[in-house]
mmCIF file of the C-alpha atoms, coordinates in Angstrom:
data_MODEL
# 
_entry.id   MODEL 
# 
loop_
_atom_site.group_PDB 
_atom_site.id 
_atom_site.type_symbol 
_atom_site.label_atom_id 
_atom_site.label_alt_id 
_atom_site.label_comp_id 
_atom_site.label_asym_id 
_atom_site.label_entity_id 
_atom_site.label_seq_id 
_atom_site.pdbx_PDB_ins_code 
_atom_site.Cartn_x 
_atom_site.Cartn_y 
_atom_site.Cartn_z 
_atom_site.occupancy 
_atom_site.B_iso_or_equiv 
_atom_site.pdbx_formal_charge 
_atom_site.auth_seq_id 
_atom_site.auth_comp_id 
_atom_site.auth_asym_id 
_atom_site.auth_atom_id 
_atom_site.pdbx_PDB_model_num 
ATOM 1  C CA . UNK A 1 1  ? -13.218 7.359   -12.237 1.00 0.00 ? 1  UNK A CA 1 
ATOM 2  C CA . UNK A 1 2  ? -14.465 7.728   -9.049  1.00 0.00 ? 2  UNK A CA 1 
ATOM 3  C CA . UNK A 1 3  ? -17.991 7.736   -8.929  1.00 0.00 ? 3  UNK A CA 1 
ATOM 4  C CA . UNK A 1 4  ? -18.920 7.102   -5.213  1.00 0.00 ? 4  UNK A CA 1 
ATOM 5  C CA . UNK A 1 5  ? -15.780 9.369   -4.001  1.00 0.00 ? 5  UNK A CA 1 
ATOM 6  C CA . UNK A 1 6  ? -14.223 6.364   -2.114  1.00 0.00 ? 6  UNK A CA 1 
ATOM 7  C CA . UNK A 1 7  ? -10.673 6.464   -3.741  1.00 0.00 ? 7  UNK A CA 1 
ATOM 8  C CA . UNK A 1 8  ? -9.576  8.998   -0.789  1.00 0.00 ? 8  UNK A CA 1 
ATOM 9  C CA . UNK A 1 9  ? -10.969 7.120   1.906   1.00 0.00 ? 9  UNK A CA 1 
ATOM 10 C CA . UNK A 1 10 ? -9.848  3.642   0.901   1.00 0.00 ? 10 UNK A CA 1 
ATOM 11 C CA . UNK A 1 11 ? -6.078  5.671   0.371   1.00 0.00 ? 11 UNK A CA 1 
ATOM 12 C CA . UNK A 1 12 ? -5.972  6.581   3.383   1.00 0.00 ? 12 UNK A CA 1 
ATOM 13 C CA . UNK A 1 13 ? -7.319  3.754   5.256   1.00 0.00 ? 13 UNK A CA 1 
ATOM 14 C CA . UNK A 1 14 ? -4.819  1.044   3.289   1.00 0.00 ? 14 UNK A CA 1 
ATOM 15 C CA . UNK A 1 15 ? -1.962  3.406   3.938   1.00 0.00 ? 15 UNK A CA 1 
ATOM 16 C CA . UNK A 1 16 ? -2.713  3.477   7.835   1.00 0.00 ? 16 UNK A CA 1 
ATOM 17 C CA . UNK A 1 17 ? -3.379  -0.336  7.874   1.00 0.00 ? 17 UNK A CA 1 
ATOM 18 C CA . UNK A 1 18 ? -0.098  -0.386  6.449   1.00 0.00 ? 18 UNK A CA 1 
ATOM 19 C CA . UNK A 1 19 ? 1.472   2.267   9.184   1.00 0.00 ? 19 UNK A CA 1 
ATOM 20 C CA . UNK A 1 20 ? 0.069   -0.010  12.240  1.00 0.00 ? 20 UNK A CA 1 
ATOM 21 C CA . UNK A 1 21 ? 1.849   -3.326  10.805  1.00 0.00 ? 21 UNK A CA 1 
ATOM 22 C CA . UNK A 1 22 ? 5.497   -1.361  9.633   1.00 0.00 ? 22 UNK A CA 1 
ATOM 23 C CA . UNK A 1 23 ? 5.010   0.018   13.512  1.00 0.00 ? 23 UNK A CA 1 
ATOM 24 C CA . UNK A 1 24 ? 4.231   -3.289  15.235  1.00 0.00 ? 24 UNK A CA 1 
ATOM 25 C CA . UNK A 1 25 ? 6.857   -4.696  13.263  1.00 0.00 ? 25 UNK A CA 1 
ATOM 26 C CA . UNK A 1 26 ? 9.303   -2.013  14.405  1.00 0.00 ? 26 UNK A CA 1 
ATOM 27 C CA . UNK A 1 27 ? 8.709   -2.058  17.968  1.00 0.00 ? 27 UNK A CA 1 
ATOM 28 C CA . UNK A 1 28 ? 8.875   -5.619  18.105  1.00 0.00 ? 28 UNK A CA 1 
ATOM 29 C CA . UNK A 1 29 ? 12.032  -5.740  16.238  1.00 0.00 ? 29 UNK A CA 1 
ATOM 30 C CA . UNK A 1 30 ? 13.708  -2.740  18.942  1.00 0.00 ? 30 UNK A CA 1 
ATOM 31 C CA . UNK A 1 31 ? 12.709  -5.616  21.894  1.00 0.00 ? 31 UNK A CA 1 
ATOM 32 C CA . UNK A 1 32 ? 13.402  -8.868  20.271  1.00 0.00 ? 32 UNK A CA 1 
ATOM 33 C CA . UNK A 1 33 ? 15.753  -8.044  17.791  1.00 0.00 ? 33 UNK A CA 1 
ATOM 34 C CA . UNK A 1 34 ? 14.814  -10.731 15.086  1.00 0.00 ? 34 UNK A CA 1 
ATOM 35 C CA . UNK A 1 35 ? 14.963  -9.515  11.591  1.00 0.00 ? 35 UNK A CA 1 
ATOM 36 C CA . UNK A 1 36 ? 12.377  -12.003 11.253  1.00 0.00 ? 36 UNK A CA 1 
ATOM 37 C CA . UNK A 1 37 ? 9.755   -10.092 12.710  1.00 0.00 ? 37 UNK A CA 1 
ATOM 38 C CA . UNK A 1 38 ? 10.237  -7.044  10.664  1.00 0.00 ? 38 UNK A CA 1 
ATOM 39 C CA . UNK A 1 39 ? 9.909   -9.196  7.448   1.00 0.00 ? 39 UNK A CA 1 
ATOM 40 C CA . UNK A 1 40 ? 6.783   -10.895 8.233   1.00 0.00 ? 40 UNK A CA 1 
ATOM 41 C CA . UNK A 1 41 ? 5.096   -7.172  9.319   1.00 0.00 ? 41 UNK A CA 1 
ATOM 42 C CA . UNK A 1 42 ? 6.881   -6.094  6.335   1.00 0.00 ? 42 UNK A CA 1 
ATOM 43 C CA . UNK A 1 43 ? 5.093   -8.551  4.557   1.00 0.00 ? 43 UNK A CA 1 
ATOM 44 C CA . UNK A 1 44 ? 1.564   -7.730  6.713   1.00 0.00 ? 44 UNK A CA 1 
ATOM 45 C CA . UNK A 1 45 ? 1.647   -3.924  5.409   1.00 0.00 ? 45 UNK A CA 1 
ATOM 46 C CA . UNK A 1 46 ? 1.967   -4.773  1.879   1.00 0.00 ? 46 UNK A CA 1 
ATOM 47 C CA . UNK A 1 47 ? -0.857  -7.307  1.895   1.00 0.00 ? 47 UNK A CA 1 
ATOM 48 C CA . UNK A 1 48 ? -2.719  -5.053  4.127   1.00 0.00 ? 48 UNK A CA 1 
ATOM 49 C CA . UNK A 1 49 ? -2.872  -2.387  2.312   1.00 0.00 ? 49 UNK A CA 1 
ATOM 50 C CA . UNK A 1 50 ? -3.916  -4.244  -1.269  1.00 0.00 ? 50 UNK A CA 1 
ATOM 51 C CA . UNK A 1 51 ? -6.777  -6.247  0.566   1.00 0.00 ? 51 UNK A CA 1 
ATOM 52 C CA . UNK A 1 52 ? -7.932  -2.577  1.902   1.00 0.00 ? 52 UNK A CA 1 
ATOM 53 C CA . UNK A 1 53 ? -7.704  -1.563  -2.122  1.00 0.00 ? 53 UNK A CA 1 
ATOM 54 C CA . UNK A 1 54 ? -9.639  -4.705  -2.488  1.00 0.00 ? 54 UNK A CA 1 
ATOM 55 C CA . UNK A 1 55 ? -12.355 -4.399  0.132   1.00 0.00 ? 55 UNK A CA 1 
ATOM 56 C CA . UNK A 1 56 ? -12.836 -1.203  -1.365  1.00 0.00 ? 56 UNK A CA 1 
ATOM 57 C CA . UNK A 1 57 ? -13.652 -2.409  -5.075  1.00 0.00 ? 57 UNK A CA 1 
ATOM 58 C CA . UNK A 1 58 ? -16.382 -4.536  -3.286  1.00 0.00 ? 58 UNK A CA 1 
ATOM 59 C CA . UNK A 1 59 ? -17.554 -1.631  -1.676  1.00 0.00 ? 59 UNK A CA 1 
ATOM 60 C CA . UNK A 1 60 ? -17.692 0.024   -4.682  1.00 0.00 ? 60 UNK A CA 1 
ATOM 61 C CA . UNK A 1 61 ? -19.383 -3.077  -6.950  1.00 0.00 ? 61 UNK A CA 1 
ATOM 62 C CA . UNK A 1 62 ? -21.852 -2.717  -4.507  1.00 0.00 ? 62 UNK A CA 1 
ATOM 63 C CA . UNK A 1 63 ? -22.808 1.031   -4.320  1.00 0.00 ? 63 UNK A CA 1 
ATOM 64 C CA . UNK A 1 64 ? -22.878 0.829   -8.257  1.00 0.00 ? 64 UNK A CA 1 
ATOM 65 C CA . UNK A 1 65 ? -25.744 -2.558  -7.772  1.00 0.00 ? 65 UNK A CA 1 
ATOM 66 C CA . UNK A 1 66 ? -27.560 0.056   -5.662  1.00 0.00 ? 66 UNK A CA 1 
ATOM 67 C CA . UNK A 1 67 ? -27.779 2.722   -7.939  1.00 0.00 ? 67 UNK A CA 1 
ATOM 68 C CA . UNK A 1 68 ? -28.659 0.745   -10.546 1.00 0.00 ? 68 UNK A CA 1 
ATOM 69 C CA . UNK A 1 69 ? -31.616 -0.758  -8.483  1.00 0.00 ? 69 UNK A CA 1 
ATOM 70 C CA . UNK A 1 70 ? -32.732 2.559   -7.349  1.00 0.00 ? 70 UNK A CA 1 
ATOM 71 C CA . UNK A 1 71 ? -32.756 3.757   -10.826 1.00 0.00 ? 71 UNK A CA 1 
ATOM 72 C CA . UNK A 1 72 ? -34.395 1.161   -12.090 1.00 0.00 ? 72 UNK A CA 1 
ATOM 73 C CA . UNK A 1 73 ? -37.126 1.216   -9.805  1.00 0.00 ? 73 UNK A CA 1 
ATOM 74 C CA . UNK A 1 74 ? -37.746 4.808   -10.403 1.00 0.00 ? 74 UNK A CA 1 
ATOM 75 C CA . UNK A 1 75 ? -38.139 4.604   -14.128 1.00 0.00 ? 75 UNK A CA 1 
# 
């Protein structure tokens, strides 16, 4: 249920948080060649994109307080 049409943008936004990280992680790992590096970016993408998904249900908590306040002050 997607009342404020957000689902798409927050999709897209956590998936290219995750891109940049899986890509930093990558070139670093083609110059320094520690597996280390591509773990821990690894690890960056995936928490990247659920505090995106995250930030967005904030986002969302708060467009729903608004609309409730503006339809409570109209009534």
């Amino acid at each position: 249920m997607d009342k404020h049409k957000t689902g798409r943008i927050s999709q897209l936004l956590a998936i290219a948080v995750s891109v940049f990280f899986v890509f930093v992680g990558a070139s670093g790992y083609q110059r320094t060649g520690d597996i280390t590096l591509v773990l821990l970016f690894g690890a960056l993408a995936i928490m990247g994109y659920f505090i995106v998904k995250f930030l967005f249900l904030g986002v969302n908590k708060l467009l729903d307080s608004l609309d409730d306040k503006h339809n409570q002050g109209s009534e």
